[in-house]
C-alpha positions in Angstrom: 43.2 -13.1 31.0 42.2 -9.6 30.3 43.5 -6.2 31.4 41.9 -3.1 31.9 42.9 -0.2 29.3 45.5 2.4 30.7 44.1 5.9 31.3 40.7 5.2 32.0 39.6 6.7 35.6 35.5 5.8 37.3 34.1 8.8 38.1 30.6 9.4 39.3 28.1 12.5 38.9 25.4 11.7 41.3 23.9 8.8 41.0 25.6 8.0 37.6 29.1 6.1 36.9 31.3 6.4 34.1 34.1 5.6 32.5 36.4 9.0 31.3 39.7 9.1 29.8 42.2 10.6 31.4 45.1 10.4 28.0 44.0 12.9 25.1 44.7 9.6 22.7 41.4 7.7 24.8 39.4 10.9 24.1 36.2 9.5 21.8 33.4 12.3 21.9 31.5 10.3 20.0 30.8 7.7 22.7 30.0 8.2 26.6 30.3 5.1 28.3 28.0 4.5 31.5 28.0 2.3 34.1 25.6 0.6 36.2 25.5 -0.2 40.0 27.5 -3.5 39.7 29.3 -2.5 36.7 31.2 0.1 38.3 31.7 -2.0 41.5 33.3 -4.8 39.0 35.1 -2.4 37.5 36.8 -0.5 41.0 37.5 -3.9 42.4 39.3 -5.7 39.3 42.8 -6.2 40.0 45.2 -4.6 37.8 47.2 -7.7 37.1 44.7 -8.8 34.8 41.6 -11.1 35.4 38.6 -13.2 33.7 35.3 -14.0 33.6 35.2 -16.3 36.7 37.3 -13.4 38.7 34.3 -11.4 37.4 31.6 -13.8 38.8 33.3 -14.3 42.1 33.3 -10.2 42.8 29.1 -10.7 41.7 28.6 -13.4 44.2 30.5 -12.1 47.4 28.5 -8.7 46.8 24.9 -9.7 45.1 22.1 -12.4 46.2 22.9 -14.8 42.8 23.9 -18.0 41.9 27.5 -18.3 40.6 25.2 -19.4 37.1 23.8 -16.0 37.1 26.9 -14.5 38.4 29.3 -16.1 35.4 26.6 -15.5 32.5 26.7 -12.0 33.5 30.3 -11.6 33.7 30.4 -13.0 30.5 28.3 -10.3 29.1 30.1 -7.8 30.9 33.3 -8.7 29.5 32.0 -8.8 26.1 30.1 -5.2 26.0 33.6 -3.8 27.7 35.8 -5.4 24.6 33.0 -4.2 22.2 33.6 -0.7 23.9 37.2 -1.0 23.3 38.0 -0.6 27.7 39.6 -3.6 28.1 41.8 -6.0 26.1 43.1 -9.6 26.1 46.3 -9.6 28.4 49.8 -10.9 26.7 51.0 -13.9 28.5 
């Protein structure tokens, strides 16, 4: 299971979504991190409690025209750029 970092708010400006932190120890000027369409869907709709890959893929299918294939290879993506980008983490049991 993985959790959403604390302090980390979606905001959009126009047609674009991103991530912004809202604690002065998230601040990284060095980075901006964007969101697509589906992205920032995933990302308003994950529950806090914590979730994974296949709660990822189930959000996909309910909302997009793909197979729950597509749907889990690109959660698995997802998930992988957002640890990369240091937004979420692996929840402790």
């Amino acid at each position: 299971m993985m959790k959403k970092i604390n302090g980390l708010a979606l905001r959009h400006l126009g047609t674009e979504a991103f991530l912004v932190a809202e604690s002065p120890a998230l601040v990284n000027f060095d980075r901006l991190i964007t969101l697509n369409a589906s992205a920032a869907y995933v990302w308003k709709s994950l529950p806090d409690s914590g979730f994974d890959t296949s709660t990822i893929a189930h959000l996909l299918t309910d909302r997009y025209d793909v197979t729950e294939a597509t749907a889990l290879a690109d959660a698995h993506t997802l998930v992988d750029v957002w640890k990369q980008a240091g937004v979420i983490k692996e929840q402790q049991p």
